[in-house]
N, C-alpha and C positions, 0 to 999 in steps of 0.2 A: 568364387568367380573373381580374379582381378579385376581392380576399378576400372580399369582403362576398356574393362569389355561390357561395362552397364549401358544400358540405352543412357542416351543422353537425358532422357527426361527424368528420370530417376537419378542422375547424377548431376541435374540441374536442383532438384529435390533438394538433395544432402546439401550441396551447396548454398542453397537460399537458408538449411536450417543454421549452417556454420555462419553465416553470415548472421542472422537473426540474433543469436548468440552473442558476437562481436556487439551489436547494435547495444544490447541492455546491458553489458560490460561495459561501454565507454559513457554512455548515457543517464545512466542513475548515480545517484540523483540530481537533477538538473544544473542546480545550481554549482555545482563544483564535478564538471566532467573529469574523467580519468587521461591524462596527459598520455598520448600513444605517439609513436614516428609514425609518422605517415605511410612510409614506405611498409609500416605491418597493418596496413587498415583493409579490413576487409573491403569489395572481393577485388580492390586490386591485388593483394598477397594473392589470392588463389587464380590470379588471370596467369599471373608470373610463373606459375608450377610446371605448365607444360604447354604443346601447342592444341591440343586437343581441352586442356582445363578455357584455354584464353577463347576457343571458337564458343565453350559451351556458354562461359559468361557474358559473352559479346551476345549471344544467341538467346538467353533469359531479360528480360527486362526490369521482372521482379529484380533481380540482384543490382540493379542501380538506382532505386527508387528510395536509398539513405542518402537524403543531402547534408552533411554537414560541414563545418568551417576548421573541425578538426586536420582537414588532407593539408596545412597551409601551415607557413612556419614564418615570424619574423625575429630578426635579433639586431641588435643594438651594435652600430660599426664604430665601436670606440677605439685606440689605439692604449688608452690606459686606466686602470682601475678606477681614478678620480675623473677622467671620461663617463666613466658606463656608469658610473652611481649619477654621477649630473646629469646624463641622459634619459635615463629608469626614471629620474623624479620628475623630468618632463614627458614621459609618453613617447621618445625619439624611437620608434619602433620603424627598422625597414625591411623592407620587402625580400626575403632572400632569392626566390625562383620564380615564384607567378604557378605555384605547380598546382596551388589549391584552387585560383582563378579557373586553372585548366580543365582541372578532373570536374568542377560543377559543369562544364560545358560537355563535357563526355557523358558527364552521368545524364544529362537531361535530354541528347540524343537517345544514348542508347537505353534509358527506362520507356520508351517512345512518348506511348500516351497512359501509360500505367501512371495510379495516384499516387501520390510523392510524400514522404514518412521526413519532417523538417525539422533540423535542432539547430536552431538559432543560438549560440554562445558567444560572448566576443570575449575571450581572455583577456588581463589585463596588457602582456604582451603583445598585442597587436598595433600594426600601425593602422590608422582610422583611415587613409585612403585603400588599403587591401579590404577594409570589413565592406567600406562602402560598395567597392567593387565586387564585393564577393552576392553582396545581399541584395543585387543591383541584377547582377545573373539571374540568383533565384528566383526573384521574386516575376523575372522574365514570363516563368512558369505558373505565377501563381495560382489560377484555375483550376491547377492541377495537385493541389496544397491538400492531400486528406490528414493528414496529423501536422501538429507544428509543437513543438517544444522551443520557450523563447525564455530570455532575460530581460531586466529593463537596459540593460546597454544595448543590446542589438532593437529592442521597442525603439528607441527612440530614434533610430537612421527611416522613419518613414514608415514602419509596419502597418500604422492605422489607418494609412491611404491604401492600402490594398487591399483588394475583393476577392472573397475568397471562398466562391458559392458550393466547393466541395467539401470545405474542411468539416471533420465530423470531432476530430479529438485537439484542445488547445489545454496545455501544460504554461502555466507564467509563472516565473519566478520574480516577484517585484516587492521590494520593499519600502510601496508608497502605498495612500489611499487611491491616488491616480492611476487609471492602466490604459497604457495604450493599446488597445483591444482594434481587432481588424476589421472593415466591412463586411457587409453583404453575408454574414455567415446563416446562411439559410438552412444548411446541412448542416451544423455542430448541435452536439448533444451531450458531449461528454466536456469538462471542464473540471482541470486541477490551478487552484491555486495557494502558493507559496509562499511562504511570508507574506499575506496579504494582512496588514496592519488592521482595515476592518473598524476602526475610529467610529463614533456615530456619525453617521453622515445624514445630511438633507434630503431624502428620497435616493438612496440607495440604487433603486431601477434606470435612474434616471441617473448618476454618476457615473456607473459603470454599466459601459454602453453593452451589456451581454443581452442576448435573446432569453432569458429567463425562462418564459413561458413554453419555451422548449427542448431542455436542459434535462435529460434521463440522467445523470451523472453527475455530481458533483463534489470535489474535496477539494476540502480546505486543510495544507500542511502549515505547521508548525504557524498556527495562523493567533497574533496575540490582538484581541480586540474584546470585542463586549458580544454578550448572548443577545442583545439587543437587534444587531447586524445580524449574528446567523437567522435569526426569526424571520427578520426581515426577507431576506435571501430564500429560504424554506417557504416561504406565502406567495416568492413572486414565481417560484420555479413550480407549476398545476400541472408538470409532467415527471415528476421525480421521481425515482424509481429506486435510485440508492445515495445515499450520502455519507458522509466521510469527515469528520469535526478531529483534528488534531491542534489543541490550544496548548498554550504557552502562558501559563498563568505566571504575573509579576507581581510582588507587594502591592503594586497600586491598584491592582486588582482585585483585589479581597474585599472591599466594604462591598456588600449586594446590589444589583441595580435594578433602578425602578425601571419595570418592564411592561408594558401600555399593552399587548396580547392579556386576553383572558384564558381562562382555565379551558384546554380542549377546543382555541378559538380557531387554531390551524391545521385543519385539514389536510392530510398528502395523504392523498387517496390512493395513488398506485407506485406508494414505498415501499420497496422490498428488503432491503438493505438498512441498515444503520451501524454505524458505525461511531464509538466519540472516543477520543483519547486522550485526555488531560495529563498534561506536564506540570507537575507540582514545583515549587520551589524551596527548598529547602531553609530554615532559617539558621541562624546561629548558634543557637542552641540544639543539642542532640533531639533526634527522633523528633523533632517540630516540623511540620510542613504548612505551611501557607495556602490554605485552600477552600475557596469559596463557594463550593457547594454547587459545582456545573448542572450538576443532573437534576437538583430540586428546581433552581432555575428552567432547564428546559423543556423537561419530559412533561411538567404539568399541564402547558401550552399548545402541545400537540398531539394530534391522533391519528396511527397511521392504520387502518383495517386490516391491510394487506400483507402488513410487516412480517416478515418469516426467518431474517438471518440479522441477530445483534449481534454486536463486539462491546462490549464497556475496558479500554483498559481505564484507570484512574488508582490514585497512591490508596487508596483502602476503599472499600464497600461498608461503609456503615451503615447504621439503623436509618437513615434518614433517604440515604440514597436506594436502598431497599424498598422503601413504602413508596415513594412516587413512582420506583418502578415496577411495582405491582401494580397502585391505581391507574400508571399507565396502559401496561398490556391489558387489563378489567375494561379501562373506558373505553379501549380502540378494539378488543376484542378479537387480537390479533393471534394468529397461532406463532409461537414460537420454534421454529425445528432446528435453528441452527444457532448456537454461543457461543461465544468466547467471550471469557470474564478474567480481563489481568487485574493484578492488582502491586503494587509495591510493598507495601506495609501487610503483610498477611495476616487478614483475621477469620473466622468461621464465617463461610456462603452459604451455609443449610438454608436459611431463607431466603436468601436471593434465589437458587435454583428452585426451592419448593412456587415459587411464582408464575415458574418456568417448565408447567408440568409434559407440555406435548414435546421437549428438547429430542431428536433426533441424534444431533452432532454434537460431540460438547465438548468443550479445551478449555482447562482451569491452567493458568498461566500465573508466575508470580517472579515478578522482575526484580532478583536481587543477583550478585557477582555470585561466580565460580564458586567462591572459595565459600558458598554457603548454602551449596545443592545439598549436602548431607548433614545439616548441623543438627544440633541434639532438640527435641521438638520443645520440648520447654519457648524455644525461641520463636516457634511458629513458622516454621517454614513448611509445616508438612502437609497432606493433602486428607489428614485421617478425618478429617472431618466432610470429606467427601465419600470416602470409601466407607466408614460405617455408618451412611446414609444408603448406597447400593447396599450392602449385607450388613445383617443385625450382628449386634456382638457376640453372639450366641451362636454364629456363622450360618443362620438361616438367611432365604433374600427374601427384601423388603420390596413394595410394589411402588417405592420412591423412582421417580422417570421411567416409565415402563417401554416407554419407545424408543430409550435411546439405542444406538445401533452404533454409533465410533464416540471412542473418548480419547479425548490427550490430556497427559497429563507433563506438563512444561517446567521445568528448574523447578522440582518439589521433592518434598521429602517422598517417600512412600513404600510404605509394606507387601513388600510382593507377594508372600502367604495370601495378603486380605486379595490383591489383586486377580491371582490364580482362582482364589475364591467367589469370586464376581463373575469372572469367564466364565468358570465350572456352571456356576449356580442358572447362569445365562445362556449358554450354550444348552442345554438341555429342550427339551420341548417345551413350547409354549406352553406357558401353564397363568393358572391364575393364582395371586396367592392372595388367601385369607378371603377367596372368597372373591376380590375385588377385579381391576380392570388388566387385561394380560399383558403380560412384559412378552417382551420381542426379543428377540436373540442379537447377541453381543457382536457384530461385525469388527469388527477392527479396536483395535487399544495401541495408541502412539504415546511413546517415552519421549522427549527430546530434553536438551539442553543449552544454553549458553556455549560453553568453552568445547573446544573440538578434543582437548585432552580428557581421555575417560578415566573419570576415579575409578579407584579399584573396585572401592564397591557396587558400583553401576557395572560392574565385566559381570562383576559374580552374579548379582541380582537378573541380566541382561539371559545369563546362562541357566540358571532357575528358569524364569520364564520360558525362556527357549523349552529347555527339556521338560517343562512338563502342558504348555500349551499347544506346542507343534503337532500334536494329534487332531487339531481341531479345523486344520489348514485345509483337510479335505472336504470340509462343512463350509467352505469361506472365511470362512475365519482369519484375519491378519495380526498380525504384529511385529511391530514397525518401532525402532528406534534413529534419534536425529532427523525426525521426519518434520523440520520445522516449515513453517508458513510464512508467505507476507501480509497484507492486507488483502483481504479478498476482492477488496474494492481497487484498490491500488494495480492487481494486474492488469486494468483499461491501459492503463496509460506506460504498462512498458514497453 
């Protein structure tokens, strides 16, 4: 069927998805949007296509309900190089057209009373009398505010004077203890924040003015402060449901801090999610990393019952990080169905996962470059320390995770004989072995990698698998290469 003969509502459909698309293309991650011309911004490009595309978008309101400062251009009227550099280092930014002015007032007609998806950025190129003006429009609307992505440049034109009793998702990128956070947010629930520094502060509740005790969601990115703080934040937030810890550990970070929670003194009853992701620093010396020990620090602290989906990336899983998270999952008594365990520095996880007996979904990940998917295992990149834990050496299967149902396995060495042999062994009928509790059939096995360039030997291995697992596709059975993820927590807030 030519598009031009779909009902309109179906071709307002495609349309809102083409758009949606554009939205998470210029928008992640916050802090540093993708520089677009205006005149390709979604859905004015798609009003422009024809006269029947212009009635349909005029005619959807979802498709105007992206506000952002991107539609708007300023540049610097100098007549000579030694002009524009003297200008640039004052901020002399003017006004080219007023076109970005415009399109907010278009869009806020015609989304009528639809809730309004807001990404506050002031590039450094702007002049300060267009941002005013721009966020002066907006904010005209603000009632109607259900997501907001902000910086601290645009926080500070006034955002905290504004009431904003629909917003449900706020994204801040701030690089102070300070945030200017909005009123009245009686409806948010979900909260990302971004370089938030996170310092010990004086009653944390009460600095940052967030509704805490009503918070289902919460990440903290690339966030460098003390375990002290997220505890704190973890105690005030008695609705949390999932969380998200991505730390930036610095030298000065490493001596352990005295931490005033007791062993299992915090509570998150309706956690489901966890998430922690430690950026180690690397020292000067080879294979040395800087790293204080996140997860003895936190996991001993808390207990979540309900917990069912971890992520740990962090630079190795050693013995120490093992045992608290065992005595973790023991003391909160939580089922585990869903992992993901990265790691940098690759060493044997047999007991991290043996902790992890009811795992469902599992993705063994190891963050090193390209050029070291295939290296000789001596060096530890492979994954055989998982795979002859699924099948004995002997190529019988072991009743090691019997539930699990999807594996990935991410920039790793690995033996596709042992792999074929895990399908085989899995695929087959439920059966018990040795006696003991029954293994579940193998749903899905994902390969991915790093680099979009395929080594050779990933074509070959790619083509093994293929020919001799594709018999099983009519069972359910999947498999799936370059089938990478983001954060499971993190798709809130795209």
């Amino acid at each position: 069927m030519p598009i031009h003969d779909l009902p309109q509502h179906i071709l307002s459909d495609i349309l809102l998805c083409i758009v949606q698309s554009d939205i998470q293309t210029i928008s992640e991650p916050i802090g540093e949007p993708i520089s677009i011309d205006p005149q390709a911004l979604s859905p004015w490009n798609l009003a422009a296509v024809s006269k029947l595309w212009r009635e349909t978008c005029e005619d959807c309101s979802r498709l105007w309900t992206y506000i952002t400062l991107q539609n708007h251009r300023c540049i610097i009227p100098a007549e000579s190089k030694a002009d524009l550099e003297n200008l640039q280092s004052q901020g002399e930014y003017t006004c080219v057209n007023g076109l970005g002015l415009l399109r907010i007032y278009l869009q806020l007609d015609r989304s009528k009373s639809a809730p309004l998806n807001v990404h506050l950025h002031i590039p450094d190129n702007f002049s300060s009398d267009c941002a005013r003006f721009m966020l002066t429009a907006a904010s005209s609307h603000s009632a109607r505010w259900g997501t907001l992505k902000i910086n601290d440049s645009a926080a500070e034109h006034g955002i905290e004077f504004l009431h904003l009793p629909q917003l449900t998702t706020l994204s801040y990128h701030g690089m102070d203890d300070y945030l200017y956070i909005p009123q009245s947010l009686t409806s948010l629930t979900h909260v990302r924040l971004d370089e938030f520094y996170g310092r010990p502060l004086q009653g944390l509740v009460r600095t940052v003015r967030l509704p805490f005790p009503q918070l289902v969601t919460v990440s903290l990115c690339n966030y460098v402060g003390t375990i002290s703080t997220v505890l704190e934040m973890m105690a005030a937030c008695t609705s949390l449901h999932s969380f998200h810890l991505q730390m930036i550990l610095e030298e000065s970070t490493a001596p352990p801090e005295d931490i005033a929670y007791p062993q299992g003194g915090i509570v998150l009853e309706y956690l489901t999610h966890l998430e922690v992701n430690i950026n180690g620093v690397l020292h000067e010396e080879p294979d040395t990393l800087i790293f204080n020990g996140v997860l003895p620090m936190l996991l001993p602290r808390i207990r979540a019952p309900k917990l069912s989906v971890l992520m740990l990336s962090i630079p190795t899983m050693d013995t120490p990080d093992t045992d608290v998270l065992k005595d973790f999952v023991d003391r909160s008594r939580c089922i585990i169905t869903t992992a993901d365990i990265h790691t940098t520095f690759r060493k044997p996880i047999n007991n991290t996962l043996r902790s992890l007996p009811q795992v469902e979904d599992l993705k063994v990940f190891c963050n090193t470059t390209p050029s070291g998917i295939f290296l000789p295992e001596p060096l530890g990149y492979s994954c055989s320390d998982l795979t002859f834990m699924l099948v004995g050496r002997d190529g019988t299967m072991t009743n090691v995770l019997p539930k699990l149902r999807r594996l990935t396995i991410s920039n790793l060495q690995f033996d596709p004989a042992l792999l074929i042999r895990i399908v085989e062994s899995r695929m087959a009928e439920s059966q018990e072995t040795n006696g003991q509790q029954e293994v579940v059939r193998l749903e899905e096995l994902n390969i991915d990698y790093f680099s979009a360039q395929e080594n050779p030997v990933l074509r070959l291995y790619r083509t093994v698998l293929w020919e001799r697992l594709s018999k099983y596709e009519s069972s359910g059975f999947r498999l799936r290469f370059d089938s990478a993820r983001r954060s499971r927590i993190d798709d809130v807030f795209l």
